[in-house]
C-alpha positions as CSV (number, residue, x, y, z in Angstrom):
1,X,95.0,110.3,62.1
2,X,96.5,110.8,65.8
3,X,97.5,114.1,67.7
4,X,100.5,113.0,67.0
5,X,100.1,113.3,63.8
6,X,98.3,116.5,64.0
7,X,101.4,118.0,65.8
8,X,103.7,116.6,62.5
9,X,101.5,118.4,60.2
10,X,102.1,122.1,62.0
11,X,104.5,124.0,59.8
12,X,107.3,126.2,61.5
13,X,105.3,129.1,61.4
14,X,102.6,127.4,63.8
15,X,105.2,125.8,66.4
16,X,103.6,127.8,69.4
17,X,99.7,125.9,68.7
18,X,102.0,122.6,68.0
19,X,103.5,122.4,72.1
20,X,100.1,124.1,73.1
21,X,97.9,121.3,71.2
22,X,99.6,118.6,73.9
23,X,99.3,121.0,76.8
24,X,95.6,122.3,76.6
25,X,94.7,118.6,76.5
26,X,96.0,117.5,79.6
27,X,94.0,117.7,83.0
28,X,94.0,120.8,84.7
29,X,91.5,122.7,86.4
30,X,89.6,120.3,84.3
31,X,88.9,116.5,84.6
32,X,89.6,113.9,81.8
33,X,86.2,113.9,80.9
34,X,85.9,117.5,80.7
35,X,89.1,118.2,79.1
36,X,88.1,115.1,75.7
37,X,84.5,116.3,75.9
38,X,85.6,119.9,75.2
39,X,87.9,118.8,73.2
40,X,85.8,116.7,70.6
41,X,83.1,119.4,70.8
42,X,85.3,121.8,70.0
43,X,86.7,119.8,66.8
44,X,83.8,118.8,65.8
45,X,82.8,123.0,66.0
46,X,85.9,124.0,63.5
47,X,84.2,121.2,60.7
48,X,87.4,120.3,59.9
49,X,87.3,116.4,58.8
50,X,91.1,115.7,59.6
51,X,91.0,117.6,63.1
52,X,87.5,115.8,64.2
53,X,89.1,112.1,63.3
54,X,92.3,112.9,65.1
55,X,90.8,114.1,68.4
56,X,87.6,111.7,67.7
57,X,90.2,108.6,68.2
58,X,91.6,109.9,71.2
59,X,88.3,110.8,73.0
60,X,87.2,107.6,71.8
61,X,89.4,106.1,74.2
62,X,89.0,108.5,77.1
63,X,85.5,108.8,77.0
64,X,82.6,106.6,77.9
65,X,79.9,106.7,74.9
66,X,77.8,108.4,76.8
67,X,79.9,111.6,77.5
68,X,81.1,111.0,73.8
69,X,77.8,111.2,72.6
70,X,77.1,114.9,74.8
71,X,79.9,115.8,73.5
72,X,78.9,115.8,70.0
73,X,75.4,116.8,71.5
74,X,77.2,120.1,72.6
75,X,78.5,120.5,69.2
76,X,75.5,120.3,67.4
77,X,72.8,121.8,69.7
78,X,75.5,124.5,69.9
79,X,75.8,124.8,65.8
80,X,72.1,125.9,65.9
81,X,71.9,127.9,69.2
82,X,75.0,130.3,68.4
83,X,73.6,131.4,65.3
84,X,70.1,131.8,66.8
85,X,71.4,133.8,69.9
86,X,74.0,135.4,67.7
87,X,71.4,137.1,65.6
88,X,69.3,138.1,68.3
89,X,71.9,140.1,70.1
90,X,73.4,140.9,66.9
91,X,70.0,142.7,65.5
92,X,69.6,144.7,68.9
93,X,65.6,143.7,68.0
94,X,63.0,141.8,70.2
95,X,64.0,138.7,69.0
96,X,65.7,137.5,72.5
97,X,62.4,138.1,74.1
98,X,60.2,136.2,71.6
99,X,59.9,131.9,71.9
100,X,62.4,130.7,70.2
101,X,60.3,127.6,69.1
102,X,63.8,125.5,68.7
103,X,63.9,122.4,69.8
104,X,66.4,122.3,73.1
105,X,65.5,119.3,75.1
106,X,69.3,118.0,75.2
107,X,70.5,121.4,77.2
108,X,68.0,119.9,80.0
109,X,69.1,116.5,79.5
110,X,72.4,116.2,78.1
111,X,73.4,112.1,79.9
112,X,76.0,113.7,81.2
113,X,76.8,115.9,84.7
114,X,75.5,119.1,83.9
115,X,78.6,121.2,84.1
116,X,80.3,119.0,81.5
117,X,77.7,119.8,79.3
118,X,77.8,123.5,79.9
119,X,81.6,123.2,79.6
120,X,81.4,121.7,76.3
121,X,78.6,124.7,75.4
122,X,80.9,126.8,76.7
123,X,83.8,125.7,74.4
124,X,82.0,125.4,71.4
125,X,80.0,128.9,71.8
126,X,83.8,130.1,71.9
127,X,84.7,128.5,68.0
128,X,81.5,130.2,66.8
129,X,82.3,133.2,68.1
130,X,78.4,133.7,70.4
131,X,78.4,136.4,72.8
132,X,75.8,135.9,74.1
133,X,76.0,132.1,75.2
134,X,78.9,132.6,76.1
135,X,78.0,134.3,79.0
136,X,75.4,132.1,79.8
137,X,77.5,129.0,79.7
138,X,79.8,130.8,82.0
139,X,77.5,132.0,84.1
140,X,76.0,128.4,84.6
141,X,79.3,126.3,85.2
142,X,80.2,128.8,87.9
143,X,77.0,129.2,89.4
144,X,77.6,125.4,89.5
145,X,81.1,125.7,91.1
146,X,83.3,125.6,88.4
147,X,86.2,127.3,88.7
148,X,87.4,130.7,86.5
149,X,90.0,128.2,85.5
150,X,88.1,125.3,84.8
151,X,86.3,127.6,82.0
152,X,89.4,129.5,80.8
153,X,91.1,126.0,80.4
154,X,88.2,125.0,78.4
155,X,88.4,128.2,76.0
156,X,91.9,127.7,75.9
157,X,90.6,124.2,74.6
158,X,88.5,125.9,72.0
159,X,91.1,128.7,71.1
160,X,94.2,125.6,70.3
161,X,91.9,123.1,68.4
162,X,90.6,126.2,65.6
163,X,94.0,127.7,65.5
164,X,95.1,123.8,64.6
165,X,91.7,124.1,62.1
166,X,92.7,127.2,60.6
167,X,96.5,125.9,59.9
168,X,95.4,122.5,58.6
169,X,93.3,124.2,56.0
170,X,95.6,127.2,55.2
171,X,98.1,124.4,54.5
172,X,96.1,122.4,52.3
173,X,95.2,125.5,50.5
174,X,98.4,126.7,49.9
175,X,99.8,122.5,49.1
176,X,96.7,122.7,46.4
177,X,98.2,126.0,44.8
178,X,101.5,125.1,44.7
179,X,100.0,121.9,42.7
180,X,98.3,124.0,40.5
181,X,101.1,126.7,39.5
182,X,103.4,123.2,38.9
């Protein structure tokens, strides 16, 4: 599947995430690199299969395996972290201030420029919907010199590809019961 694709799939009712999908994707305050690395994080954080192979192909050709494979990192060292820091600040308790005794060596070494990484944490921490690392990933890539825009443009990243998640499934869902009522 292409973007292309992806775009032909949004109903009428979605038309506003079909012309952002093209513009969130283009460089910005954010390099190529940046922009496909938060982009195939952030797929890959919605779990949808057709979303993940559509931007996968792309960042396939825009990436070099290395940043690829950060990218994914991202996604799943991100997948365990949000729900880890979630419930800490969720519960209010002393979990924050107790070892976490999770593997995170890839946060420290990601093969990648350190910002990107964070970028990518950043956007992904925004799908789940983590607080807390959220404001630590921000707090990092700025410290770092990124720009306010540089990490708005990578939640604006996150924010298109679940909203394209979200209407992929709803209208696969709503395909399967009109099958069904046939």
């Amino acid at each position: 599947m292409s973007i292309d694709a992806l775009k032909g799939r949004m109903p009428a009712y979605a038309k506003d995430i079909k012309l952002n999908i093209s513009n969130v994707l283009q460089p910005g305050a954010l390099n190529e690199q940046q922009v496909w690395g938060a982009a195939l994080a952030s797929a890959i954080a919605t779990r949808n299969a057709e979303l993940i192979q559509a931007i996968g192909a792309e960042a396939a050709q825009r990436l070099s395996p290395e940043a690829a494979e950060a990218a994914k990192t991202a996604a799943a060292i991100m997948a365990m972290n949000n729900v880890y820091y979630r419930f800490g600040h969720l519960t209010g308790g002393d979990y924050l201030s107790m070892p976490a005794r999770l593997r995170m060596n890839a946060i420290a070494n990601p093969g990648v420029d350190k910002v990107d990484f964070e970028l990518w944490s950043l956007a992904v921490s925004a799908v789940n919907g983590c607080g807390l690392c959220l404001k630590s990933h921000e707090k990092e890539v700025v410290g770092k010199g990124a720009t306010k825009e540089a990490v708005q443009d990578a939640a604006r990243i996150a924010a298109v590809l679940q909203a394209v998640a979200t209407v992929l499934e709803a209208e696969d869902a709503l395909a399967g019961e009109a099958r069904a009522a046939a």
